[in-house]
N, C-alpha and C positions, 0 to 999 in steps of 0.2 A: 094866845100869841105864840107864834113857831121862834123857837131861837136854834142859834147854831149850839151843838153838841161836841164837835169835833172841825175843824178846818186844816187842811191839807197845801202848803204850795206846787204848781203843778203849771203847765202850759196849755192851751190852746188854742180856739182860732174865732176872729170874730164872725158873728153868724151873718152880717152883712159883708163886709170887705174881703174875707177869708185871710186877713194879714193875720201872722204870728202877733201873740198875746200872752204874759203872765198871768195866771187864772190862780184861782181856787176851790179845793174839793170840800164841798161840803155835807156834813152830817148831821138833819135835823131833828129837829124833837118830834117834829110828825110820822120820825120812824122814815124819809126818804131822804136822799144823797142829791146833791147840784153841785155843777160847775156855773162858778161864778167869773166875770171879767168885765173889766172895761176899754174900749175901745178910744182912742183920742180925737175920732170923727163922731163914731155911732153912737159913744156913750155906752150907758152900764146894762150887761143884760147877764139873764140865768137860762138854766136849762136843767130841767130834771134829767138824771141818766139811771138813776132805780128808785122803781117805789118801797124798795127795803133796805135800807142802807146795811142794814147788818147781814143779809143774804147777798152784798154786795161786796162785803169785806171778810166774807167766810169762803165766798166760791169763786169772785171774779177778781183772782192775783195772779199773777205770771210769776211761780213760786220758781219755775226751775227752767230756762234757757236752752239745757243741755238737755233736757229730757228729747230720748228719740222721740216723739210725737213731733217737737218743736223744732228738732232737726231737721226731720219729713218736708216740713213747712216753709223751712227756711233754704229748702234745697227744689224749689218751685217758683217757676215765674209765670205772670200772665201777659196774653199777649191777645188786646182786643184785634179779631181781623177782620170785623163787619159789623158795622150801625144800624145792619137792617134784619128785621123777624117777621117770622110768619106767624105770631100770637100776639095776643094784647092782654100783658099782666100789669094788677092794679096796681102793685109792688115793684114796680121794678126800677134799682139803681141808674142803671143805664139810660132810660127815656128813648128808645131805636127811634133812629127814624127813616124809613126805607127808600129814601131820596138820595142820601148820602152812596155817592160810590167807591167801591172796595176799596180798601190799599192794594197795591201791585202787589205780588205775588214776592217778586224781588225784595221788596221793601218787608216784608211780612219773615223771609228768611233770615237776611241781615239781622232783621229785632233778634232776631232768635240764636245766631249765633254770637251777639253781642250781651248776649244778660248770662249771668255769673252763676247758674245752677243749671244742671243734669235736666231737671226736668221743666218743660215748655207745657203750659196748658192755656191752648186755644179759647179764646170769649169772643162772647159779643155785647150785646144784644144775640142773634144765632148763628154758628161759626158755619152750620150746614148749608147756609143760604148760601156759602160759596160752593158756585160750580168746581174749582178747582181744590175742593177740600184734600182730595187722596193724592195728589200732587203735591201741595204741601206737605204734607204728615210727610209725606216719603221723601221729601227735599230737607223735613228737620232732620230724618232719623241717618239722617249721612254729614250730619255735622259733628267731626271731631270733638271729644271731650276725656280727658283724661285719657283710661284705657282702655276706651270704650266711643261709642256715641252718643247722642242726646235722644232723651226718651222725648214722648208727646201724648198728653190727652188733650179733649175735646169737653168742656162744660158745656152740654146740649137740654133744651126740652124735650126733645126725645120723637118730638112729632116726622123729622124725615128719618131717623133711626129702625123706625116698624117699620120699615120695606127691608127686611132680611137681605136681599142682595144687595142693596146699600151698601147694610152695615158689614158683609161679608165683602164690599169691598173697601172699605175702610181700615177693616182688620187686612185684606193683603198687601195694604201700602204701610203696613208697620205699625198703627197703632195701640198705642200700649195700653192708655187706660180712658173709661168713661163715666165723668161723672153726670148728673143730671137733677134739674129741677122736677121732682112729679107733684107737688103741692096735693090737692083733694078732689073727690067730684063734683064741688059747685066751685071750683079754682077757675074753670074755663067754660068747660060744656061737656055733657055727658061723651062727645064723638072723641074729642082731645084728649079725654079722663082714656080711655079706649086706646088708642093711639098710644098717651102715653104708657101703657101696662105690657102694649105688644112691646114696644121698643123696649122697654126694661128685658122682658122674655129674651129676647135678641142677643142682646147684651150678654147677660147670663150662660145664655145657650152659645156665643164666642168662646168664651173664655177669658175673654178679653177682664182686666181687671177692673174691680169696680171701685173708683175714686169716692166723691162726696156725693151723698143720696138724700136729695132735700125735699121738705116740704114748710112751707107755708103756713104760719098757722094762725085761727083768727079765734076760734070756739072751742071751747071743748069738745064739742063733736066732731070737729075736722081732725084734733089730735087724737082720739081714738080711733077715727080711720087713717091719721099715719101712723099712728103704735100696730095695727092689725097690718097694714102692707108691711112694716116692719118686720115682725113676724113673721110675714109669708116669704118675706125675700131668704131670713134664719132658714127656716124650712126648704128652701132651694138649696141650700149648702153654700150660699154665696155667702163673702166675707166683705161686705165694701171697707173702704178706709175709713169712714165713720158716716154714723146718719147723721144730718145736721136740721134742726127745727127751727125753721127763722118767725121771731116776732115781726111783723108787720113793721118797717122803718119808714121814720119821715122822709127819708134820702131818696132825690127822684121823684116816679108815680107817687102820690097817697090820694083815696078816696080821699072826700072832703067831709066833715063831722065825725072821720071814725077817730074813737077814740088810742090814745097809743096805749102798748100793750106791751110789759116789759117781763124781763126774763124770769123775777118772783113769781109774776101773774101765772105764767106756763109752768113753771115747776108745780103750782099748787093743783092744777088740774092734771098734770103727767104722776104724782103722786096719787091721788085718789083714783087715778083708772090703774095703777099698777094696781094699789091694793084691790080694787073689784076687780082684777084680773085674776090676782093673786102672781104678778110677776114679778120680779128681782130687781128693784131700783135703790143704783144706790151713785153717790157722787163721786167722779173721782177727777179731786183738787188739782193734779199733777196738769193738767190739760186743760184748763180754766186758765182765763185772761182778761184783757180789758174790755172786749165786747161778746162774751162764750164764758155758758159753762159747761164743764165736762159732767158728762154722768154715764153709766154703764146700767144698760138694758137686759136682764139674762147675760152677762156676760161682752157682750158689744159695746161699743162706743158709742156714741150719742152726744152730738154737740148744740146745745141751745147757742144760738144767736140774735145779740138785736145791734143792727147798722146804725150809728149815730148819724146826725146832723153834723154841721160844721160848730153850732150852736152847741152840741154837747160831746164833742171829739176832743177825748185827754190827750192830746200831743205827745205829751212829754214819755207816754207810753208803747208809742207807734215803733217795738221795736222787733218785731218778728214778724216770717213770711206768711202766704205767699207774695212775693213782688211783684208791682206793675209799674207800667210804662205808658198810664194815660194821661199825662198831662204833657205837654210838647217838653224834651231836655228834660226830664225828672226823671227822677227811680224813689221809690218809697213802698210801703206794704199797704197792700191791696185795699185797706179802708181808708187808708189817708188819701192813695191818689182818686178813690168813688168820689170822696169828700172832695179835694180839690178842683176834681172835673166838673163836678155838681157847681162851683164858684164859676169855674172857665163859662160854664153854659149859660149859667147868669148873669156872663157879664163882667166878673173880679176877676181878679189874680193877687194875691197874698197884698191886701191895699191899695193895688193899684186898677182904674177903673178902663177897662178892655172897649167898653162902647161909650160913646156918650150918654150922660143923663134922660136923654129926650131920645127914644128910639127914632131911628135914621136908617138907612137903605146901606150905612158904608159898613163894610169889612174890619171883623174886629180887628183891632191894633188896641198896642200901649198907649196909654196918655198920661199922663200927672194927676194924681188923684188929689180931689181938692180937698 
């Protein structure tokens, strides 16, 4: 029989209504961590958030606020400017859907000179599917900020990036930094795996600086083809701002039967391919948080991440950047408002129900949630 070890008070959200909730952290004897809570419609439910609770209370603490990594972070906002892509990932927070059309261009500025940090980085689903990307970039980077202007990058797949004069005109309209999704070569399809390797090349060969460089990760073998590009980007002299390794989240897309994969699981296999590498891994605590842990690669930074559910989202932890602005009137950091919007699309909003119970043709609105 599993008993609690340890219990924690804490907040979160119900996995159905997404209304705020008094929860609890807990630490079992089976060696894994839950958030517990009960809802006063939906009743009582859990959620596992690691299959090792003591690699969970060793690596995953937000020990230091002030640390510059956490500064970096907190001096970054996001700012979705398009619902629509030109890929289909199994993983993906967002859900694009290529019906929806743009924000105005106007509207996309204002965001930007309304949110409270230096730095502006473009989302989507894909920021490149707008026509008017270099127009923008060049309408943020003339927005007053201190003694100075406001910088801007772009979180891209990288697929319209490998047309070099693209991306050579991307950089003459001001763009500062580029991060990108390159996940593995069975992430898409061998042409896209291609696609995305030139556009990294791109990149690089700018100058342009390199923001978060992520992949995807489902196998052991996928992570040893991103520790090897990892590697090869070291070897270009490039520095990005950290690689980041995402476990596969319920949040959004998920295959159906795969099972969830949490940030223990990947540690255990990024450890045995250091050692049959024979390369330098080692943790570092300072840059760990409530969904990431920090670790240093030969010397790089390297951030494991796994995106919670609404079901296993600490609230009461949601306290650092970067910030977004997707859910209509909100500001919060960038996993609460996934998580919130992920509620908006199904329908909630913190308790209260957006559609009716019986799907209907009418336009979401407010109602009284019974």
């Amino acid at each position: 029989m599993t008993t609690v070890l340890q219990s924690f008070n804490t907040t979160g959200l119900c996995g159905t209504c997404y209304r705020d909730l008094p929860a609890r952290l807990e630490y079992r004897s089976d060696g894994s961590a839950y958030l517990t809570k009960t809802c006063p419609v939906h009743g009582y439910e859990e959620a596992m958030i690691e299959r090792d609770w003591q690699f969970k209370q060793q690596h995953m603490q937000l020990r230091d606020i002030t640390h510059p990594f956490w500064r970096g972070y907190n001096d970054v906002s996001v700012i979705e400017v398009t619902d629509r892509c030109n890929v289909q990932c199994d993983h993906c927070y967002h859900v694009p859907d290529n019906e929806i059309q743009d924000r105005d261009i106007d509207w996309v500025v204002n965001m930007a000179c309304t949110t409270s940090t230096k730095t502006v980085m473009l989302m989507g689903a894909e920021p490149t599917l707008r026509q008017d990307l270099p127009e923008l970039i060049s309408r943020i980077k003339q927005i007053p900020w201190q003694d100075g202007h406001k910088s801007v990058g772009i979180y891209t797949n990288g697929v319209s990036i490998q047309n070099a004069e693209y991306m050579q005109e991307l950089t003459q309209a001001g763009l500062d930094v580029v991060s990108m999704s390159i996940h593995h070569p069975e992430y898409h399809d061998e042409k896209i795996w291609k696609l995305v390797n030139r556009a990294l090349q791109n990149v690089i060969a700018s100058k342009v600086r390199l923001g978060q460089l992520s992949f995807t990760i489902e196998t052991k073998q996928q992570l040893a083809t991103a520790v090897d590009k990892m590697l090869w980007i070291m070897a270009q002299g490039a520095s990005p701002g950290e690689f980041v390794l995402r476990s596969p989240g319920l949040l959004g897309t998920y295959p159906e039967d795969q099972p969830e994969l949490f940030l223990s699981d990947i540690y255990t296999w990024f450890e045995e391919i250091a050692q049959e590498q024979e390369l330098t891994l080692k943790f570092d605590d300072a840059i760990g948080g409530l969904t990431n842990v920090g670790l240093r690669l030969n010397g790089q930074r390297v951030m494991m991440i796994h995106w919670p559910t609404a079901s296993a989202l600490e609230t009461s932890r949601m306290i650092v950047g970067p910030w977004a602005h997707f859910v209509p009137n909100t500001k919060g950091t960038f996993v609460l408002q996934a998580v919130l919007r992920d509620g908006w699309k199904n329908g909630w909003w913190q308790g209260q129900r957006l559609v009716p119970a019986e799907p209907t043709s009418q336009k979401i609105q407010f109602v009284a949630n019974l």
